[in-house]
C-alpha positions, 0 to 999 in steps of 0.5 A: 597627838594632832590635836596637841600639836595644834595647842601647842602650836596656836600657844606659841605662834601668839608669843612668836608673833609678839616677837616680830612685832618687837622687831619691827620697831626698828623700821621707826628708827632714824636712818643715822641715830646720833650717838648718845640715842646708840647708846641709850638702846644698847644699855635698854637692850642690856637692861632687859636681857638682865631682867630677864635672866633673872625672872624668867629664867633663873628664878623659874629654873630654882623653883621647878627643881625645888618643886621636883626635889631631885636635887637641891634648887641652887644646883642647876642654876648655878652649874646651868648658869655657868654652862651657858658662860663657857658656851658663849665663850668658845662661840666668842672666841670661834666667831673672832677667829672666823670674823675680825670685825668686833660688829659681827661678833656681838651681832652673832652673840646677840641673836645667839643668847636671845635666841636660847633665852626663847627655847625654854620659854617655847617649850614652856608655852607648848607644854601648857597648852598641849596639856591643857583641857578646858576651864581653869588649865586653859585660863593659865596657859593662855596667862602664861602665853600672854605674859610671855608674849608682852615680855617678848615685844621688847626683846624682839626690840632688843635684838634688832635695834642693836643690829640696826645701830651695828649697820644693818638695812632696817629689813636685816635688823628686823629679820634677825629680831623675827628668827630669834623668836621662830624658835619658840614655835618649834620647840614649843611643838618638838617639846610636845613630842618628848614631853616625859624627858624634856620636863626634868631638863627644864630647870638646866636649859632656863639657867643655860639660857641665863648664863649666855644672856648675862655672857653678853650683857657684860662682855659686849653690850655694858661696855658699848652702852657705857654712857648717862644714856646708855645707864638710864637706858639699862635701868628703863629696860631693867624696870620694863622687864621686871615689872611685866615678869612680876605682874604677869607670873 
């Protein structure tokens, strides 16, 4: 089991730390960026919560049901989708109760959808590679932790740019960045503990996850990114994602 842990654990410190290389990029940002350059990232960071949400969760979750064939695939994406959408809406709506300020509500939802977008993959990471032997199970662990982890260097982005456009010091946007990802490792090992249960659950936390990231490109980040830089920012984003999902599955 030890050895186990420390696959699963080696797997998903790689897309962990990617993530914190993401985040990082805020350290090279203007001190005060003028608003067509706020906007530009908002709608890059829109673009690929989008893309993601497709390819790395909605489509996966659609295909492993349909590989169990318990249930039909559209199922748990659409009831995990909208399961996601309420959950973001009572933590919106508790968050503008307990904070007044619009800034700390789509700061918290930010984090929060990225953040749930990471468990799966985390889980997906550390279940490859603890079930991996050597040879060719091996080779396609460490693909699917490389695909992962290039796609995590813009989300890490993703989440810290917008909180250092909300006010944040450079360390606190690039902290929040980090967090978002430091759940992978976890449940990338926790996973490896309850892996018999977890694996038929997967399908429903992918389109979960969706649902609360495409929550918060629509409530919060299209309406500030609502610009020419923020539309071409969305698309840059939208293509980066798509791309890195399509070549690296």
């Amino acid at each position: 089991m030890l050895d186990l842990i420390c696959r699963a654990a080696s797997g998903t410190g790689f897309t962990f730390l990617m993530t914190t290389l993401g985040a990082a990029t805020v350290f090279f940002l203007a001190k005060t960026p003028d608003e067509r350059r706020q906007r530009g990232m908002i709608g890059f960071a829109a673009g690929v919560m989008t893309a993601a949400s497709i390819w790395s969760l909605l489509l996966p979750a659609v295909e492993q049901s349909e590989a169990e064939g318990r249930v039909p695939g559209w199922l748990p994406a659409g009831l995990g989708l909208l399961a996601g959408v309420v959950f973001l809406v009572l933590l919106d709506e508790a968050l503008r109760r307990l904070h007044p300020g619009a800034g700390a509500d789509s700061n918290a939802l930010l984090m929060t959808a990225i953040t749930l977008h990471n468990i799966p993959e985390g889980m997906a990471v550390g279940l490859a590679f603890a079930l991996a032997e050597e040879g060719p199970e091996f080779v396609a662990a460490a693909t699917l932790a490389l695909g992962i982890g290039i796609q995590n260097f813009p989300e890490g982005a993703a989440v810290s740019l917008p909180l250092r456009q909300a006010g944040l010091s450079r360390f606190r946007a690039f902290l929040g960045g980090m967090l978002s990802g430091a759940v992978e490792p976890l449940f990338g090992v926790l996973v490896v503990l309850a892996a018999a249960g977890v694996r038929a659950a997967m399908p429903w936390l992918l389109s979960f996850a969706a649902g609360a990231m495409l929550y918060v490109v629509v409530a919060e980040l299209v309406p500030q990114a609502h610009s020419r830089a923020g539309t071409a920012g969305f698309v840059a984003g939208f293509l980066l994602m798509m791309v890195l999902d399509i070549a690296l599955s």
